[in-house]
N, CA, C and O atoms as a GROMACS GRO file, in nm:
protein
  540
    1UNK      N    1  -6.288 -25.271   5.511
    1UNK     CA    2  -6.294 -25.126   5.512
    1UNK      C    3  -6.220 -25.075   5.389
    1UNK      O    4  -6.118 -25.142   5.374
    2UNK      N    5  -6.230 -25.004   5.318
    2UNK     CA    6  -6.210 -24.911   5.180
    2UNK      C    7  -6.111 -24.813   5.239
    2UNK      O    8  -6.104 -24.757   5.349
    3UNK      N    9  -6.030 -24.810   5.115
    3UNK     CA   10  -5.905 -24.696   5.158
    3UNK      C   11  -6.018 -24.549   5.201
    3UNK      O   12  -6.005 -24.469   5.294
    4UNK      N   13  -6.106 -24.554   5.112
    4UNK     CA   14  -6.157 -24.396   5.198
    4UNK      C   15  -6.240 -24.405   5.330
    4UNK      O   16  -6.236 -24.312   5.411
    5UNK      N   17  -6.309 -24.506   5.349
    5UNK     CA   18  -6.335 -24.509   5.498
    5UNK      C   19  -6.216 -24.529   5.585
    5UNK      O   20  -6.256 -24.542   5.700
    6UNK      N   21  -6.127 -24.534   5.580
    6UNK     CA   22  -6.039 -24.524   5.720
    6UNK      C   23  -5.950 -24.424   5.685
    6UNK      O   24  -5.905 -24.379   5.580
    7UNK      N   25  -5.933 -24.394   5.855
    7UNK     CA   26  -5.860 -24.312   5.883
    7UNK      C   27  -5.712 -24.295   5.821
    7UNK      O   28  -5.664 -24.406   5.799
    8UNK      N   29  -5.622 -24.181   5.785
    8UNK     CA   30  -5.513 -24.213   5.687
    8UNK      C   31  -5.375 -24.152   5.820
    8UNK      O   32  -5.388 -24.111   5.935
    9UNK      N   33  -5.278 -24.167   5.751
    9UNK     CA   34  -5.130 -24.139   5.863
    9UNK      C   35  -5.100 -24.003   5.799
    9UNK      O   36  -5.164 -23.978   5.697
   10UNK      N   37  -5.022 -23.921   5.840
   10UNK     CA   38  -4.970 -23.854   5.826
   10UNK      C   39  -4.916 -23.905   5.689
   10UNK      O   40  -4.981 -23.878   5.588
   11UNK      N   41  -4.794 -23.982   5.678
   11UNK     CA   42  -4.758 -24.022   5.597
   11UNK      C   43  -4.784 -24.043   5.422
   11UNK      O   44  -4.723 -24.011   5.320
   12UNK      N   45  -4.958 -24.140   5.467
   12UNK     CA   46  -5.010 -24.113   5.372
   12UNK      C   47  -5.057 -23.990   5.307
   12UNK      O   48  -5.045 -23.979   5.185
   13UNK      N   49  -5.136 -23.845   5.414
   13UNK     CA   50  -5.199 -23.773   5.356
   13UNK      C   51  -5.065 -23.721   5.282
   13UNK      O   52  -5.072 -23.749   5.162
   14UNK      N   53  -4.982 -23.675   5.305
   14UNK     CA   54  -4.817 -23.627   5.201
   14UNK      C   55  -4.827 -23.650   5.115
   14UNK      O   56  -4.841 -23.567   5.024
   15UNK      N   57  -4.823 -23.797   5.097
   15UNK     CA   58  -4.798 -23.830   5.009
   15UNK      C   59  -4.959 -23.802   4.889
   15UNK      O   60  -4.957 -23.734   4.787
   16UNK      N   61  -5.067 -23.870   4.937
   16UNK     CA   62  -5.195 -23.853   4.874
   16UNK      C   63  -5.242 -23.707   4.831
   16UNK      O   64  -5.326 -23.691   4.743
   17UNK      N   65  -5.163 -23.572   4.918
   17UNK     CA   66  -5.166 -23.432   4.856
   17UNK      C   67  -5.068 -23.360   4.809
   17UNK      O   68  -5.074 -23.248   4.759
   18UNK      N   69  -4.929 -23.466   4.838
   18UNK     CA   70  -4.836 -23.376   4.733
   18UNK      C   71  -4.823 -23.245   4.882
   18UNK      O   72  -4.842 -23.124   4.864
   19UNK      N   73  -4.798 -23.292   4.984
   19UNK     CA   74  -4.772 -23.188   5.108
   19UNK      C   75  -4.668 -23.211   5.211
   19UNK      O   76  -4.649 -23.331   5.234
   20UNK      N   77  -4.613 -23.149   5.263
   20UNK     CA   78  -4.506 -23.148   5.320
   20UNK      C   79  -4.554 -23.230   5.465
   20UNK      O   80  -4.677 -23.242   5.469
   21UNK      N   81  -4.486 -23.288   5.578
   21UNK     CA   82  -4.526 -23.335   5.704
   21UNK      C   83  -4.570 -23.154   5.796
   21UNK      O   84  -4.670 -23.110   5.852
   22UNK      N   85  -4.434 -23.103   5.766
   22UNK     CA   86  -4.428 -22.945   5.810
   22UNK      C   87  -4.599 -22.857   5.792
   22UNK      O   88  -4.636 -22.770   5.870
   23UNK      N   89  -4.674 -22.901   5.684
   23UNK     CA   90  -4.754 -22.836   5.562
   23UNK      C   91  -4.896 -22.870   5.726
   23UNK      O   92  -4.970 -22.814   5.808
   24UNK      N   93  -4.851 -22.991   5.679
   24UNK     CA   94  -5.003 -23.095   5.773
   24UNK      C   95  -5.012 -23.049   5.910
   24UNK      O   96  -5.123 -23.043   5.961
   25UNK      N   97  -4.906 -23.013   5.980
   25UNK     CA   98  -4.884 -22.968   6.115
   25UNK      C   99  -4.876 -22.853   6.149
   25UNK      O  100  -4.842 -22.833   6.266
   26UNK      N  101  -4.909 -22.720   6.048
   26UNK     CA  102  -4.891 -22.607   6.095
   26UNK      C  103  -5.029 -22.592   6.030
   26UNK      O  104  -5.077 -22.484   6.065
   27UNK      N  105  -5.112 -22.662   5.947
   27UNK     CA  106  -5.287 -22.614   5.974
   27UNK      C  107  -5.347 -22.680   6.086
   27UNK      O  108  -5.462 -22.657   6.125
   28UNK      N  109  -5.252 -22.777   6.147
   28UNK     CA  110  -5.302 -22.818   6.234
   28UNK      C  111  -5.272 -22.754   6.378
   28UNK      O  112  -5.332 -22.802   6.474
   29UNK      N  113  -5.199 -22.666   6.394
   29UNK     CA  114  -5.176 -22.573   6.519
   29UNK      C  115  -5.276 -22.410   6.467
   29UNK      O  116  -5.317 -22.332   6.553
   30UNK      N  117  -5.296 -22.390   6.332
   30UNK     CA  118  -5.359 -22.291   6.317
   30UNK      C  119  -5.467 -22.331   6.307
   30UNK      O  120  -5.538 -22.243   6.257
   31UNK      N  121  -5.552 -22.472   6.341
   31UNK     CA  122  -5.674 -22.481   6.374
   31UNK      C  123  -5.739 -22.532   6.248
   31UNK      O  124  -5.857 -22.564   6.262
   32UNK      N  125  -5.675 -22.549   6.100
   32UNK     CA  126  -5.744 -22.558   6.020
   32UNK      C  127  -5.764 -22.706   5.996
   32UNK      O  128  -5.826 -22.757   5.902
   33UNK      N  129  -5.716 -22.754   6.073
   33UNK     CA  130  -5.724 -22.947   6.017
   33UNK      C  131  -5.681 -22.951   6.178
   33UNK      O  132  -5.609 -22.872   6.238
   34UNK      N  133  -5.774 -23.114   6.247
   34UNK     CA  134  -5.800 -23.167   6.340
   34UNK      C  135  -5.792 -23.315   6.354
   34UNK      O  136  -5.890 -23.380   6.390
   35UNK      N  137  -5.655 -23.378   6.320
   35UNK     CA  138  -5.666 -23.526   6.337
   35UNK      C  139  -5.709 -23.565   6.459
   35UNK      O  140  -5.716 -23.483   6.550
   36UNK      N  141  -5.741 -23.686   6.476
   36UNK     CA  142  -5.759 -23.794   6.599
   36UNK      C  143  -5.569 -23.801   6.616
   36UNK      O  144  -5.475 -23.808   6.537
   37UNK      N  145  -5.580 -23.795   6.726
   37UNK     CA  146  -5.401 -23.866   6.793
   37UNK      C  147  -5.432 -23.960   6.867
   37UNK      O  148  -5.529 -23.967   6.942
   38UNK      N  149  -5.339 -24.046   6.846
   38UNK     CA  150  -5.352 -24.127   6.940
   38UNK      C  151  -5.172 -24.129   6.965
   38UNK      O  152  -5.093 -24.153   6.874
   39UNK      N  153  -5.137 -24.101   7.094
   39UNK     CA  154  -4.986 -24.075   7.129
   39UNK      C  155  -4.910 -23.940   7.074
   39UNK      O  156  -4.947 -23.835   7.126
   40UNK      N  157  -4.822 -23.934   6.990
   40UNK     CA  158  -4.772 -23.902   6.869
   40UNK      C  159  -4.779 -23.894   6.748
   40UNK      O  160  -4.728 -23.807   6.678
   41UNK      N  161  -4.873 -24.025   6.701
   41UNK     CA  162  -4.892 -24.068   6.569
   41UNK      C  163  -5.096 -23.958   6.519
   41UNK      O  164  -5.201 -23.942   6.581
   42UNK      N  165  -5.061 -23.929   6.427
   42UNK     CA  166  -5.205 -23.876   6.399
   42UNK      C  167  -5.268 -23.948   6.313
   42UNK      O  168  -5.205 -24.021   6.238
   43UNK      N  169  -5.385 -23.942   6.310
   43UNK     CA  170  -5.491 -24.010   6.175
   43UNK      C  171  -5.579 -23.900   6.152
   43UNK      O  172  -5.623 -23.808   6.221
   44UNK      N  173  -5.597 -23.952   5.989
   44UNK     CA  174  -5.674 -23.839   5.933
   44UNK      C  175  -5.802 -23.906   5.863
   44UNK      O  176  -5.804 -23.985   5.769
   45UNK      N  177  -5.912 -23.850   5.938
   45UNK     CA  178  -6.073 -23.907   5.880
   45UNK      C  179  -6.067 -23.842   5.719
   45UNK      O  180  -5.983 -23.791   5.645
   46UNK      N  181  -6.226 -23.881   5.715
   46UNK     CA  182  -6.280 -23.855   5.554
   46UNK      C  183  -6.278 -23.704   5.629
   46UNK      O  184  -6.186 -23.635   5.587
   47UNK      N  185  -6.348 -23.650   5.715
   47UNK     CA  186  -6.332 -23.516   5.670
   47UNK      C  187  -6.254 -23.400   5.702
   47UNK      O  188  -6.283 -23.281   5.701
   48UNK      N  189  -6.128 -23.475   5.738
   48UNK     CA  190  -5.968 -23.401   5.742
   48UNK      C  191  -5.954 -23.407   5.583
   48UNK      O  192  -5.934 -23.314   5.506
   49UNK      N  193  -5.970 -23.531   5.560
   49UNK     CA  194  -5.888 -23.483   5.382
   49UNK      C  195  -5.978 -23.394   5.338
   49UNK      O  196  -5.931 -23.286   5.303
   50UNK      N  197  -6.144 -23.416   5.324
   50UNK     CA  198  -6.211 -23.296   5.281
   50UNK      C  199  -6.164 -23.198   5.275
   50UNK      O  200  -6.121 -23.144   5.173
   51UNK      N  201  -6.163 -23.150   5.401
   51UNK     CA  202  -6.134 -22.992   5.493
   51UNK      C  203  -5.936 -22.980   5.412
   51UNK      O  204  -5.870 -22.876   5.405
   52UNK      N  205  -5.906 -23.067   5.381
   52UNK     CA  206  -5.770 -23.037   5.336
   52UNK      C  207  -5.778 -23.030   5.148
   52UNK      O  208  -5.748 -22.931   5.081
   53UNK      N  209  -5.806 -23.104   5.116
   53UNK     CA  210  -5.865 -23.052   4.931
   53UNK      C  211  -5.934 -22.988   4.932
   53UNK      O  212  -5.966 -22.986   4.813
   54UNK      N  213  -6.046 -22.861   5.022
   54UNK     CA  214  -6.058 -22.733   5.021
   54UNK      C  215  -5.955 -22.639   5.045
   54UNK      O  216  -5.934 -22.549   4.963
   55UNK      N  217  -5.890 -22.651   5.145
   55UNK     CA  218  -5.758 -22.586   5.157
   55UNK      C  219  -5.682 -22.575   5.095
   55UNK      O  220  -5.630 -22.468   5.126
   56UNK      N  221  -5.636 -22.613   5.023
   56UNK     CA  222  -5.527 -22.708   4.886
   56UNK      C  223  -5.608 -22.582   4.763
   56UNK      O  224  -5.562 -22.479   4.713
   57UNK      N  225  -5.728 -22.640   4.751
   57UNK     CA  226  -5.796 -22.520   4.635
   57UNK      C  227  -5.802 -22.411   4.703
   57UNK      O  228  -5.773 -22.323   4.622
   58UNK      N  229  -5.821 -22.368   4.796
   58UNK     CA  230  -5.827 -22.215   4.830
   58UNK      C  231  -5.666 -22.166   4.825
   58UNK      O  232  -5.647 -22.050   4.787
   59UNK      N  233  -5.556 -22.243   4.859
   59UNK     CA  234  -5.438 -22.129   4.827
   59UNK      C  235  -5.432 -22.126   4.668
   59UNK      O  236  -5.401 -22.028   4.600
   60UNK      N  237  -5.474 -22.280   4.612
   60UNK     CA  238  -5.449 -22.232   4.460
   60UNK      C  239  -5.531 -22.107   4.416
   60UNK      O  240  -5.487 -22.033   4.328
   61UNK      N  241  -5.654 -22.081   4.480
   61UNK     CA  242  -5.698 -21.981   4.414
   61UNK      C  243  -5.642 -21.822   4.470
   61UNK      O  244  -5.660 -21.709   4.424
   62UNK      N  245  -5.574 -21.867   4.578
   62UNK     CA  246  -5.501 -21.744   4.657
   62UNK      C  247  -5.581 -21.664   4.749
   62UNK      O  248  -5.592 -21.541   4.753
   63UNK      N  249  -5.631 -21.744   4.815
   63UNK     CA  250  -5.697 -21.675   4.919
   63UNK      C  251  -5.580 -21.665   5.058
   63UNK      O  252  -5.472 -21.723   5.054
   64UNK      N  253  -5.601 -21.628   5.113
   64UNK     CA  254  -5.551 -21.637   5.272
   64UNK      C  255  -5.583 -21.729   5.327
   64UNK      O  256  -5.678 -21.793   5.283
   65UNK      N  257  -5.510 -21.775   5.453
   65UNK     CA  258  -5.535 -21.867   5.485
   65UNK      C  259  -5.662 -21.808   5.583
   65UNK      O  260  -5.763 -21.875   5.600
   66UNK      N  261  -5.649 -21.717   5.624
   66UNK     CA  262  -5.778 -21.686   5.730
   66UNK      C  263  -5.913 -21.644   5.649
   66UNK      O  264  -6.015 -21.591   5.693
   67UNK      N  265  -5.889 -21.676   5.544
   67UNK     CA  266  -6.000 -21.642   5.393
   67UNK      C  267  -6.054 -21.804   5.406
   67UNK      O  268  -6.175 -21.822   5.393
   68UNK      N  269  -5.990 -21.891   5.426
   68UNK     CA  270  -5.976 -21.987   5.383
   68UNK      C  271  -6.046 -22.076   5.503
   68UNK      O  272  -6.086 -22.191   5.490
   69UNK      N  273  -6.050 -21.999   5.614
   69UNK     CA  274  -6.083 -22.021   5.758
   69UNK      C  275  -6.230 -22.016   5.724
   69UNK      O  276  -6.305 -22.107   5.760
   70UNK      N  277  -6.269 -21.920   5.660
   70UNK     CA  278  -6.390 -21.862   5.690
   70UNK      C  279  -6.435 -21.995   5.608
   70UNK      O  280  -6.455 -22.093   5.680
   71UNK      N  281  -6.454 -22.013   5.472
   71UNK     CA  282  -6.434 -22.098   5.389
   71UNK      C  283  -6.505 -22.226   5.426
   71UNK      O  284  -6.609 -22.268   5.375
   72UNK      N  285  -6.431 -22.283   5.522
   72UNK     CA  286  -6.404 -22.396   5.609
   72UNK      C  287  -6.504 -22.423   5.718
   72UNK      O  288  -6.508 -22.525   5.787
   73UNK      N  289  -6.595 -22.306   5.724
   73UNK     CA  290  -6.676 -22.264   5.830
   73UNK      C  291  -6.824 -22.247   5.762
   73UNK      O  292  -6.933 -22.260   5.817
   74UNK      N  293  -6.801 -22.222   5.660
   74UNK     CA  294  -6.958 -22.272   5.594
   74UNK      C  295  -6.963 -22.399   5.594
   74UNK      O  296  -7.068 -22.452   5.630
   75UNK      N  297  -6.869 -22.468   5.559
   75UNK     CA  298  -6.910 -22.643   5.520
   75UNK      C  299  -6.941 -22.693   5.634
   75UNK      O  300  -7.016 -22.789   5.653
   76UNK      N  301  -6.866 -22.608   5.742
   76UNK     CA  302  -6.939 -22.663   5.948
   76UNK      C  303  -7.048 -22.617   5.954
   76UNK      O  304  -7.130 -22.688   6.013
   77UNK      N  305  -7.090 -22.507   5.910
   77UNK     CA  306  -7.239 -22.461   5.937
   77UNK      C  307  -7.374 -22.519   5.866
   77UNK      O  308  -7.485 -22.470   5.884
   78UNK      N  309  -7.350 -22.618   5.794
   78UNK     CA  310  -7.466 -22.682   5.671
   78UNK      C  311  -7.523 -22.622   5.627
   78UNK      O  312  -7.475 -22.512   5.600
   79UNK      N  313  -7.657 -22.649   5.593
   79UNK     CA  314  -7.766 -22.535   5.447
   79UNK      C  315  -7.784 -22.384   5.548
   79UNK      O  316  -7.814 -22.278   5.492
   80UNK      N  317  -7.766 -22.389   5.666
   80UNK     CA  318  -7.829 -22.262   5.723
   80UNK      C  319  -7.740 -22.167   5.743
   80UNK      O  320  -7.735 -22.090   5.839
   81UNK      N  321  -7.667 -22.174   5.645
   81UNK     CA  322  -7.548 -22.064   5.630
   81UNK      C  323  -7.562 -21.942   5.565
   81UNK      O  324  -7.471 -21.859   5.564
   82UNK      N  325  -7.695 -21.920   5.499
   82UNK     CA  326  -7.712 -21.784   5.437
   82UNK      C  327  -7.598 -21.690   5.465
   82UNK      O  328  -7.508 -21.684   5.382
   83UNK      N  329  -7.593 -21.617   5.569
   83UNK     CA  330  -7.498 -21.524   5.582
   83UNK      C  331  -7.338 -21.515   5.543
   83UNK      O  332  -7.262 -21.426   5.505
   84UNK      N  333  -7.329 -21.638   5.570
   84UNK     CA  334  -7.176 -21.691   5.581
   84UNK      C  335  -7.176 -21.719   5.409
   84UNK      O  336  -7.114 -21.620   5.371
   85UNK      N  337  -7.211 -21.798   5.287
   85UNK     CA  338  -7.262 -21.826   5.182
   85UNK      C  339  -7.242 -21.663   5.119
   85UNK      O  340  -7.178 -21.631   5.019
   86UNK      N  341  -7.299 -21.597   5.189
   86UNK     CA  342  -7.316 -21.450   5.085
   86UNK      C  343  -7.181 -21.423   5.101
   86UNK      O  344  -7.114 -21.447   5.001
   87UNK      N  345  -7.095 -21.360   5.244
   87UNK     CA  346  -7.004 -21.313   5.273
   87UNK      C  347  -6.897 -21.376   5.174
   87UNK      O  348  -6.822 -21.306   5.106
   88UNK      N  349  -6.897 -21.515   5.173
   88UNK     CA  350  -6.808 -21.634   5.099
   88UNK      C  351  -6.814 -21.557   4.937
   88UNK      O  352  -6.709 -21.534   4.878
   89UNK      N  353  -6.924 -21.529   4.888
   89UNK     CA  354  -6.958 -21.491   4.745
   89UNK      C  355  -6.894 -21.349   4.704
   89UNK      O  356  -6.823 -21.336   4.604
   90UNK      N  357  -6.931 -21.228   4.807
   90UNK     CA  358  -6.818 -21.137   4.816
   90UNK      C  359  -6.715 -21.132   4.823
   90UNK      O  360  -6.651 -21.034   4.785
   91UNK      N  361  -6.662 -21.242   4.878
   91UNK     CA  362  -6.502 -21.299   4.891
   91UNK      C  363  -6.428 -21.367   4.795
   91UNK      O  364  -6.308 -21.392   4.790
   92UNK      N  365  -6.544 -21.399   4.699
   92UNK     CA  366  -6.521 -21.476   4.573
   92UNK      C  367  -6.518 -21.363   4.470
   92UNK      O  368  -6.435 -21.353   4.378
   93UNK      N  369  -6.603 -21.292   4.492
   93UNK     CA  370  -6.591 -21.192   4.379
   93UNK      C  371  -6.455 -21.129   4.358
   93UNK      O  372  -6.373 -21.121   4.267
   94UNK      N  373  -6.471 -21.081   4.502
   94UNK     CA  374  -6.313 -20.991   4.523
   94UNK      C  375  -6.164 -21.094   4.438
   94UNK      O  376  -6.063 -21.053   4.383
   95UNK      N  377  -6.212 -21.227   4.462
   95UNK     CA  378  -6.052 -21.298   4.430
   95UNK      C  379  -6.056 -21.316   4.282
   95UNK      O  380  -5.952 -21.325   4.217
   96UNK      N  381  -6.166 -21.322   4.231
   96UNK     CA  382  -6.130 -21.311   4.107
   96UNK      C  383  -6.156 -21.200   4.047
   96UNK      O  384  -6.175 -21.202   3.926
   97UNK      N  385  -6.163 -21.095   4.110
   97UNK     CA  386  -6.169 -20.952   4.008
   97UNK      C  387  -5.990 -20.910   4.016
   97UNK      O  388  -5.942 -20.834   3.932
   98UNK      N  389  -5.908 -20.969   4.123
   98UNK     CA  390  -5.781 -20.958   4.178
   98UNK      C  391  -5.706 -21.058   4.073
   98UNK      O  392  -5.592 -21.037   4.031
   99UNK      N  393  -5.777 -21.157   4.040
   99UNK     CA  394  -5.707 -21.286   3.923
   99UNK      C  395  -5.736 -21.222   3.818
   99UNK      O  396  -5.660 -21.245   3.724
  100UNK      N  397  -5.828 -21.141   3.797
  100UNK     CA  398  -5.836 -21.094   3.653
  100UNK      C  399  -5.737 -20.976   3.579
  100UNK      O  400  -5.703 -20.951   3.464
  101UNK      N  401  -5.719 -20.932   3.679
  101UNK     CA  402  -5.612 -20.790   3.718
  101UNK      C  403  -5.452 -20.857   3.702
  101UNK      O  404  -5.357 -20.824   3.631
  102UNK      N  405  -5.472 -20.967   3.804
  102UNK     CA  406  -5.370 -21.019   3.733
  102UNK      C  407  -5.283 -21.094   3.615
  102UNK      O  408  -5.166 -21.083   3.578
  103UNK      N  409  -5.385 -21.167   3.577
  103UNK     CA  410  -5.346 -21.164   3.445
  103UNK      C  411  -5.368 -21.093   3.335
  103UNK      O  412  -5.328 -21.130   3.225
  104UNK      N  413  -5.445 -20.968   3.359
  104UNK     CA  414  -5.438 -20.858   3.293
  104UNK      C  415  -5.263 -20.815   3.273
  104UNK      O  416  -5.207 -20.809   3.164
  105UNK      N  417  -5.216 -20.796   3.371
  105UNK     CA  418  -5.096 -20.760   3.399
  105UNK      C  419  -4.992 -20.865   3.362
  105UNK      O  420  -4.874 -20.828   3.363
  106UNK      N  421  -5.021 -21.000   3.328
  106UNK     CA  422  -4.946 -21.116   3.278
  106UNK      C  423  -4.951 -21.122   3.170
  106UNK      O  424  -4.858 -21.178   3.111
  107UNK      N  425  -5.065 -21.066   3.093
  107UNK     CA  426  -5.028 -21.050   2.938
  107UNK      C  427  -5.007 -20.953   2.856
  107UNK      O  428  -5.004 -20.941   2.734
  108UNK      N  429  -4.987 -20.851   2.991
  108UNK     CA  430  -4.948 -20.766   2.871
  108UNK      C  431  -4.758 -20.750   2.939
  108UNK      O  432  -4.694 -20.659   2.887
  109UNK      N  433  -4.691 -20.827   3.036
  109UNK     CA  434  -4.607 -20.829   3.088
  109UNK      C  435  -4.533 -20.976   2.984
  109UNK      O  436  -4.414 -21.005   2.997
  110UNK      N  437  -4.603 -21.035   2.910
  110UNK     CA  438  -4.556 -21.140   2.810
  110UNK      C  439  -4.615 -21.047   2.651
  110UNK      O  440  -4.570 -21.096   2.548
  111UNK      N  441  -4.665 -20.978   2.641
  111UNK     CA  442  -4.681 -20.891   2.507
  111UNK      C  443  -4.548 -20.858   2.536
  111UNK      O  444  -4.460 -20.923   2.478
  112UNK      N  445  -4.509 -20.752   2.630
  112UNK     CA  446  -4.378 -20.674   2.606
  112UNK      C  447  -4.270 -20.754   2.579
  112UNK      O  448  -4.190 -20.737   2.486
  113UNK      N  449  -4.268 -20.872   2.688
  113UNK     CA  450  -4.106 -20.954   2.648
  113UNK      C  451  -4.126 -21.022   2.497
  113UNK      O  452  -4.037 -21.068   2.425
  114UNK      N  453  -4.233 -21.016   2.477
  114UNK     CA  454  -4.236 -21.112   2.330
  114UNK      C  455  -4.172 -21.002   2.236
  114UNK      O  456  -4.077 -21.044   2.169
  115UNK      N  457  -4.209 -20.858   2.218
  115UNK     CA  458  -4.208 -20.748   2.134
  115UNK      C  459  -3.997 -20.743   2.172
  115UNK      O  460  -3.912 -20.734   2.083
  116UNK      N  461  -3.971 -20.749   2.307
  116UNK     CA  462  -3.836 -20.752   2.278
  116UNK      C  463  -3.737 -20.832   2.215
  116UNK      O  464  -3.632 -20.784   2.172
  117UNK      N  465  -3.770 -20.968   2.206
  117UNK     CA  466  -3.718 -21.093   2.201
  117UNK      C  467  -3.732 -21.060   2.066
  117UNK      O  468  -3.633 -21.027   2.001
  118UNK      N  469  -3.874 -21.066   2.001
  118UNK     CA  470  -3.865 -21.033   1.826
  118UNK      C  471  -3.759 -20.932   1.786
  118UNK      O  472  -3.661 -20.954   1.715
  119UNK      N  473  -3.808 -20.773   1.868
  119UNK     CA  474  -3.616 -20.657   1.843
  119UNK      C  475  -3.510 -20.752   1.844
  119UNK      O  476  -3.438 -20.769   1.746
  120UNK      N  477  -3.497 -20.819   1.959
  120UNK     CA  478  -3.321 -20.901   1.996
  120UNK      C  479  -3.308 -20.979   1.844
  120UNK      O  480  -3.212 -20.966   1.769
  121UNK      N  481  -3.432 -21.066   1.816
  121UNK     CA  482  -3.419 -21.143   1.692
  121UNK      C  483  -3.369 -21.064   1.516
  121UNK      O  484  -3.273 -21.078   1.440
  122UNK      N  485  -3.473 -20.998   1.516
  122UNK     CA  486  -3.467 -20.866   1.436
  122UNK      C  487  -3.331 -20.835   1.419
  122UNK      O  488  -3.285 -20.838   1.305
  123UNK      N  489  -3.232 -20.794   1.553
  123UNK     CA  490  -3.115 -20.715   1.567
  123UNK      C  491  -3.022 -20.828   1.465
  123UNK      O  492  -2.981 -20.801   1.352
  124UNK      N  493  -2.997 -20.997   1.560
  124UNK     CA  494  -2.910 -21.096   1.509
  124UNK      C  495  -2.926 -21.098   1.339
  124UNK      O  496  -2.835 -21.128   1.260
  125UNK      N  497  -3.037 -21.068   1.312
  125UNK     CA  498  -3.066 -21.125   1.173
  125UNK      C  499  -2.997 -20.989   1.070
  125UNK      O  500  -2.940 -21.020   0.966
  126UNK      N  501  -3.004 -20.896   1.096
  126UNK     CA  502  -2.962 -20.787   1.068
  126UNK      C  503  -2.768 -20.764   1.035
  126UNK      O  504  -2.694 -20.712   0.951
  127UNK      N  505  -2.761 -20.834   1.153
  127UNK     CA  506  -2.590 -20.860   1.191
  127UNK      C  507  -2.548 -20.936   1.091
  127UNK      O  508  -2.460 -20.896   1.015
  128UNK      N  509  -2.619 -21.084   1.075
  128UNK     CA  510  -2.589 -21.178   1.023
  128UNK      C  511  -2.596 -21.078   0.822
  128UNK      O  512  -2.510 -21.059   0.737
  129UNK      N  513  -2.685 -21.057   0.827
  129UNK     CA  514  -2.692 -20.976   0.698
  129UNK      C  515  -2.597 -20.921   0.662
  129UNK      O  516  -2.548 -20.960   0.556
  130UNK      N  517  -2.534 -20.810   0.737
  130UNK     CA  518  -2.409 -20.744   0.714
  130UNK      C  519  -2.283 -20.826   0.733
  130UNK      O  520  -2.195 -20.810   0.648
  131UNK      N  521  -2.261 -20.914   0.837
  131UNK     CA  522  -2.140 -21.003   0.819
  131UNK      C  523  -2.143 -21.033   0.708
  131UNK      O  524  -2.050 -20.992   0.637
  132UNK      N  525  -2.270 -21.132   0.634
  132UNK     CA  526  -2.234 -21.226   0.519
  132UNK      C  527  -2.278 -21.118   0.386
  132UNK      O  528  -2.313 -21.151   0.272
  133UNK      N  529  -2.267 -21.008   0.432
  133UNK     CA  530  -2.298 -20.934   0.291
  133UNK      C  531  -2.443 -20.946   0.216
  133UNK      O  532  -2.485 -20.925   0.103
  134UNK      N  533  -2.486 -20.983   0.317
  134UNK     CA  534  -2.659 -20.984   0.265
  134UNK      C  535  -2.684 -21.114   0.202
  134UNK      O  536  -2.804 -21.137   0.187
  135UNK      N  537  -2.590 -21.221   0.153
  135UNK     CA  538  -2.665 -21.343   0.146
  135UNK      C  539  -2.689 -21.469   0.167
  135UNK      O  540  -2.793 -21.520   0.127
   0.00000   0.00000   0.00000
């Protein structure tokens, strides 16, 4: 059996996503990931990790997690998802017209500190001028 056909531990998925034990167990009480248990110990199929490297990309892209629900619910529904597919696309639009805004606001929030840092620079060089008499 191949590391991706079997089932993985807790342990491993952490480690294999860079996620907390805490991380794995609270999508798993909010419904968003469904290991097999057996006792205490959980295992995670091929399509827990799936369903979890969608998850993983949806906060990077900053969705919600109940954004993220929905998300999660086309890939359960297969090709006959029209509705769900469109809704998803509106939901896409919205996050990146919100990413665009934001880094709208990130560069011009790094224009300004740059424009001060050059003044602060500007100022030292100025100082230094007059201490050493200009040369």
């Amino acid at each position: 059996m191949s590391e991706t056909d079997r089932d993985w531990t807790l342990k491993e998925m952490c480690a294999a996503f860079d996620v907390t034990p805490r991380t794995l167990r609270y999508y798993e009480y909010i419904e968003l990931l469904s290991p097999a248990r057996s006792g205490r110990t959980r295992y995670y199929s091929a399509r827990e990790r799936a369903r979890l490297t969608l998850i993983l990309r949806g906060r990077r892209f900053g969705f919600a997690l109940e954004q993220i629900r929905q998300w999660l619910n086309l890939y359960d529904e297969g090709p006959d998802a029209q509705p769900q597919i469109r809704e998803w696309i509106d939901l896409s639009n919205g996050q990146i017209a919100q990413l665009e805004s934001q880094r709208q606001e990130l560069d011009a929030t790094i224009d300004e500190l740059r424009r001060l840092r050059d003044w602060g620079v500007a100022q030292l060089e100025k100082s230094h001028e007059t201490v050493t008499g200009g040369k």
